[in-house]
MOPAC internal coordinates of N, CA, C and O (Angstrom, degrees):
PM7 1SCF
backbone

  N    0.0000 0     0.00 0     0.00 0    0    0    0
  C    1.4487 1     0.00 0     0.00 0    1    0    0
  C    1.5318 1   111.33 1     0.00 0    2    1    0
  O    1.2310 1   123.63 1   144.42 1    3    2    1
  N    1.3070 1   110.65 1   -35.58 1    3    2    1
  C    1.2823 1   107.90 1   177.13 1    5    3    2
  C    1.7339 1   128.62 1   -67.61 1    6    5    3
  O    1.2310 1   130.46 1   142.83 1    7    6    5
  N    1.1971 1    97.42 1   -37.17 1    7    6    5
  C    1.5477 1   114.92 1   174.07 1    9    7    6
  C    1.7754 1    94.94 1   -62.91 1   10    9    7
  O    1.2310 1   116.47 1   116.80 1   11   10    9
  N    1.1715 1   124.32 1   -63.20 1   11   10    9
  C    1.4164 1   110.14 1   176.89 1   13   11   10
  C    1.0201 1   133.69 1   -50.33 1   14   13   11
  O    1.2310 1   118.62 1   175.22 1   15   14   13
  N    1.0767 1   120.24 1    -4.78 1   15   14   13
  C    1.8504 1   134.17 1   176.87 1   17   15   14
  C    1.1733 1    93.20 1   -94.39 1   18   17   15
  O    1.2310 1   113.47 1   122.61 1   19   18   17
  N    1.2280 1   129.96 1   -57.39 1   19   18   17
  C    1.4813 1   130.11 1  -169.09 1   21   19   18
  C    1.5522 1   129.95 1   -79.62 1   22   21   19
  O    1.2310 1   129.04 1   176.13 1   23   22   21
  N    1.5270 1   100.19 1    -3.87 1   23   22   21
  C    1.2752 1    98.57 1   166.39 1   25   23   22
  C    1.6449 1   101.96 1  -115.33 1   26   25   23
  O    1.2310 1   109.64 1  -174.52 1   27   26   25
  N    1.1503 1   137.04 1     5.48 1   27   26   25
  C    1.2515 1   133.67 1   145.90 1   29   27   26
  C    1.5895 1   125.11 1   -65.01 1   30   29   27
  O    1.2310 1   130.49 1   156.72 1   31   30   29
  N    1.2445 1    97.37 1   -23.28 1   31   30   29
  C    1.7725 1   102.33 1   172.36 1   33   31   30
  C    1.2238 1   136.00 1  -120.85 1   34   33   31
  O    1.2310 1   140.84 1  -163.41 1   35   34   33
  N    1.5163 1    77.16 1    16.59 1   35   34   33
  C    1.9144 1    93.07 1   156.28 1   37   35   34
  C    1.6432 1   110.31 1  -114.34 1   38   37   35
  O    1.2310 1   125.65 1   170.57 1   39   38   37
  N    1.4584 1   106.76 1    -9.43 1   39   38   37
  C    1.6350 1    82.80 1   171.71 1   41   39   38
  C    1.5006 1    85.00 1  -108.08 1   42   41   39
  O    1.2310 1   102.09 1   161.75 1   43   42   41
  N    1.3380 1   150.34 1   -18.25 1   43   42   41
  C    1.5057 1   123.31 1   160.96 1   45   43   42
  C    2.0515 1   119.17 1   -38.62 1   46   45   43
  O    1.2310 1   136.44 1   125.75 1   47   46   45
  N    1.2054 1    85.77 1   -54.25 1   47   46   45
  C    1.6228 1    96.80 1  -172.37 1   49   47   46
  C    1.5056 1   109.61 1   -36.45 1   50   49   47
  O    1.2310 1   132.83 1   118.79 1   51   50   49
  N    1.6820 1    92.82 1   -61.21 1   51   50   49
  C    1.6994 1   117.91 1  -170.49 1   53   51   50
  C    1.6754 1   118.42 1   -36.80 1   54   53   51
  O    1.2310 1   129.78 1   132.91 1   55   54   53
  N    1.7943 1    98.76 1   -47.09 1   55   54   53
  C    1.2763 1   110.01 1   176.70 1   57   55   54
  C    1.3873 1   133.40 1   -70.74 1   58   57   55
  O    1.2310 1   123.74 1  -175.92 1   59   58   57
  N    2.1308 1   110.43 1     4.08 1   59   58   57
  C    0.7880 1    75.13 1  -132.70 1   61   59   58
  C    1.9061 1    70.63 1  -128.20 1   62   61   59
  O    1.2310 1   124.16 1   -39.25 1   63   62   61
  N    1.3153 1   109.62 1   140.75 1   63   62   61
  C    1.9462 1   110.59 1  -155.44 1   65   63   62
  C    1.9335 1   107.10 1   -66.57 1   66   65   63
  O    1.2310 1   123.35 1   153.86 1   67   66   65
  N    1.0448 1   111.19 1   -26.14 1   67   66   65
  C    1.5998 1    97.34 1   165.53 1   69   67   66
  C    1.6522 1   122.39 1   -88.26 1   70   69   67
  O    1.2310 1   121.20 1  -169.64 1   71   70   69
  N    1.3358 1   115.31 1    10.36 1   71   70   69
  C    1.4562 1   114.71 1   164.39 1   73   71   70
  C    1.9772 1    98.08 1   -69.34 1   74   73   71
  O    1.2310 1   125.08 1   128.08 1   75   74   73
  N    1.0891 1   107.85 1   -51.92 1   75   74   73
  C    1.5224 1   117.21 1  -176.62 1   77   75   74
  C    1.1202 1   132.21 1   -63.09 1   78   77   75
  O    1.2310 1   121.75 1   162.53 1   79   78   77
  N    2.0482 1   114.26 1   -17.47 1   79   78   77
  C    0.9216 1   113.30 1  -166.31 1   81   79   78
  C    1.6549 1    93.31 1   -97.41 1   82   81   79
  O    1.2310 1   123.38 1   149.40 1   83   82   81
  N    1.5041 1   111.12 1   -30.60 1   83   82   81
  C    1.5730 1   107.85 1  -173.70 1   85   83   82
  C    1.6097 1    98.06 1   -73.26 1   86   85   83
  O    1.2310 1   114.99 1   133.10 1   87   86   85
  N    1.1785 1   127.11 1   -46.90 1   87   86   85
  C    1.8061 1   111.62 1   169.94 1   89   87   86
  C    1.4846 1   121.08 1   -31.88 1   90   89   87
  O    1.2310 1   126.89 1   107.36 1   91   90   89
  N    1.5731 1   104.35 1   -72.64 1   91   90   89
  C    1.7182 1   107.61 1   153.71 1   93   91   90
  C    1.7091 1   117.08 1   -17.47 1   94   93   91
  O    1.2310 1   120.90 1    87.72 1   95   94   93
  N    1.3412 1   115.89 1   -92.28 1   95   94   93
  C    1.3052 1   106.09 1   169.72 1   97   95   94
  C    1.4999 1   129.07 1   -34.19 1   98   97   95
  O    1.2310 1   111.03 1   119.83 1   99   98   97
  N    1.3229 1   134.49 1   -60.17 1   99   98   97
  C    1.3150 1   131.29 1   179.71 1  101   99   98
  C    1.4838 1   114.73 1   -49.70 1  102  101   99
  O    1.2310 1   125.74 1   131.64 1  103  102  101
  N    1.5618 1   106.57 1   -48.36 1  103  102  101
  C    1.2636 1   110.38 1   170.48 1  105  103  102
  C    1.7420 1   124.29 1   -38.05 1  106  105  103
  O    1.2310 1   124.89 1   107.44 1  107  106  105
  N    1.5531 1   108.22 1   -72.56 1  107  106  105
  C    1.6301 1   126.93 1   160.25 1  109  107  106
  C    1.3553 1    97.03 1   -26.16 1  110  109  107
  O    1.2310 1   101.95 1    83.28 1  111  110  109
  N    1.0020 1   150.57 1   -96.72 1  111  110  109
  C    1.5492 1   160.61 1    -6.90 1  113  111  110
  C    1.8794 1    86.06 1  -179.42 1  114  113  111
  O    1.2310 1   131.93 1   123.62 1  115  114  113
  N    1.5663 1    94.57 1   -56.38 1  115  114  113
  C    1.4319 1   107.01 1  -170.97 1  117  115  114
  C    1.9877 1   106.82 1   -77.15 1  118  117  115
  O    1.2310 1   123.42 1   147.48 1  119  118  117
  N    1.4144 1   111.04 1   -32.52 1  119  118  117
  C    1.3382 1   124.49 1   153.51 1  121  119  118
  C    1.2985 1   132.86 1   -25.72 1  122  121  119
  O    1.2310 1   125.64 1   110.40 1  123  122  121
  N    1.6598 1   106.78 1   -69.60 1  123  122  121
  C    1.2177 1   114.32 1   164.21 1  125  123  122
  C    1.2508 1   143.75 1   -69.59 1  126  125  123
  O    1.2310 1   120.93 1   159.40 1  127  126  125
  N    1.7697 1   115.82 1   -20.60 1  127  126  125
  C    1.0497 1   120.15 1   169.38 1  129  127  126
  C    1.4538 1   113.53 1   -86.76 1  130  129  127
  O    1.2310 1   114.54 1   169.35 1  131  130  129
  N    1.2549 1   127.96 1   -10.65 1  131  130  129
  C    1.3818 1   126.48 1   163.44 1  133  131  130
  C    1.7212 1   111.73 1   -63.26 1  134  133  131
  O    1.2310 1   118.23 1   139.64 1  135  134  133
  N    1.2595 1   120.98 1   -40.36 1  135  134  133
  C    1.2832 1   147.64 1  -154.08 1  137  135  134
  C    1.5547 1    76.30 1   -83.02 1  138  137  135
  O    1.2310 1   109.88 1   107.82 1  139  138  137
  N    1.5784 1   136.59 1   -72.18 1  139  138  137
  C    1.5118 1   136.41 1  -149.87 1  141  139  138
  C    1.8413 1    88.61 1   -62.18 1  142  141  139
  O    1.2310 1   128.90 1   124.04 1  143  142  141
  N    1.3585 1   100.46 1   -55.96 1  143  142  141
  C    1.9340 1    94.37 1  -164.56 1  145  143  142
  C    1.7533 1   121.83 1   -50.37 1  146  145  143
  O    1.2310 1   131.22 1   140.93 1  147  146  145
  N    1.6709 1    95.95 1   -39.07 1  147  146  145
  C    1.4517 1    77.14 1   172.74 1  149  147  146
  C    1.2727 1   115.76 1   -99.96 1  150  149  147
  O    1.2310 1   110.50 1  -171.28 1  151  150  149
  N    1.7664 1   135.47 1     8.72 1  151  150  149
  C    1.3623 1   118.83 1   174.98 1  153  151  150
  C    1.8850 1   104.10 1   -99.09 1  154  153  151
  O    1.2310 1   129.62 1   165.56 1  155  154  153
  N    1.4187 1    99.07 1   -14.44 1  155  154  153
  C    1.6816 1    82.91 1  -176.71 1  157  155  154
  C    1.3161 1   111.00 1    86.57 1  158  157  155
  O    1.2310 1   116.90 1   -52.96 1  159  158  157
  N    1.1231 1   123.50 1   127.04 1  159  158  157
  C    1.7973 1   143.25 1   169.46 1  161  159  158
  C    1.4079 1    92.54 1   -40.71 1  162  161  159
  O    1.2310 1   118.61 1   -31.83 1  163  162  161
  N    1.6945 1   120.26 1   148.17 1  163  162  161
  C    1.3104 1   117.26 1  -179.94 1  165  163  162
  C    1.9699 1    82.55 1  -102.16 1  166  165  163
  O    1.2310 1   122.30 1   -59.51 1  167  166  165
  N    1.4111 1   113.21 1   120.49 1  167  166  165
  C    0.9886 1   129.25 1   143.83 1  169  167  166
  C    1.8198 1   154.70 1   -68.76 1  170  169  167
  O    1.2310 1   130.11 1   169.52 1  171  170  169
  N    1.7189 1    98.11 1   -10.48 1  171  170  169
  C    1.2272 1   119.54 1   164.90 1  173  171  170
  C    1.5891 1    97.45 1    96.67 1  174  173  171
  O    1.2310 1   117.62 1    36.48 1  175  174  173
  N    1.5175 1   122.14 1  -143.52 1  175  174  173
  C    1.0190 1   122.87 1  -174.22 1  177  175  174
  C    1.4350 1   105.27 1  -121.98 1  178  177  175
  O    1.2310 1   131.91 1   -48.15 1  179  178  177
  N    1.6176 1    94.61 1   131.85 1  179  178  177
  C    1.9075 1   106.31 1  -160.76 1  181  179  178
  C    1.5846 1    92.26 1  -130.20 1  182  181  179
  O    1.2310 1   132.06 1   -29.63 1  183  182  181
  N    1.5344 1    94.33 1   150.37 1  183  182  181
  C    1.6747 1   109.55 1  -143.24 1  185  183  182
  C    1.7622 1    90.96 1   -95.27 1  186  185  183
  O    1.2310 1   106.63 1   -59.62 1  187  186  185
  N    0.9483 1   142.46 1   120.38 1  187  186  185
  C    1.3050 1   141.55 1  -169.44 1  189  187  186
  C    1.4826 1    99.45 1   -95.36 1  190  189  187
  O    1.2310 1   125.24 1   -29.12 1  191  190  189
  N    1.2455 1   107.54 1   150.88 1  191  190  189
  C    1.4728 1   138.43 1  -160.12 1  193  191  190
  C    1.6136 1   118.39 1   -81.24 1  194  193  191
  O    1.2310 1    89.13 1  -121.88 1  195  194  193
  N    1.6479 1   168.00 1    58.12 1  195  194  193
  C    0.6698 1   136.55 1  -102.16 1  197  195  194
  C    1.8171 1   103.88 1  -126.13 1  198  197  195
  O    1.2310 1   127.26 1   -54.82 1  199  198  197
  N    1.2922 1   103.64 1   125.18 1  199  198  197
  C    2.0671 1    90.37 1  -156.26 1  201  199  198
  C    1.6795 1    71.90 1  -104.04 1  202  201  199
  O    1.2310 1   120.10 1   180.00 1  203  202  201

């Protein structure tokens, strides 16, 4: 019974145009914050310290 639930709502989902659009987004979404972690917030120009 369970498998029949679950394969009814994966081909419901599939058919259905905002399953794709929120993938789309997460995707982007997940893009850019990979992109922010390793380049770092642009902070402008920061006055370095000189020991």
């Amino acid at each position: 019974m369970w498998y029949e639930i679950f394969k009814f709502e994966i081909q419901y989902r599939l058919k259905r145009p905002d399953t794709y659009v929120f993938f789309l987004f997460l995707f982007l979404f997940s893009i850019v914050g990979v992109d922010f972690i390793f380049q770092g917030p642009e902070l402008g120009v920061m006055k370095k310290i000189r020991q």
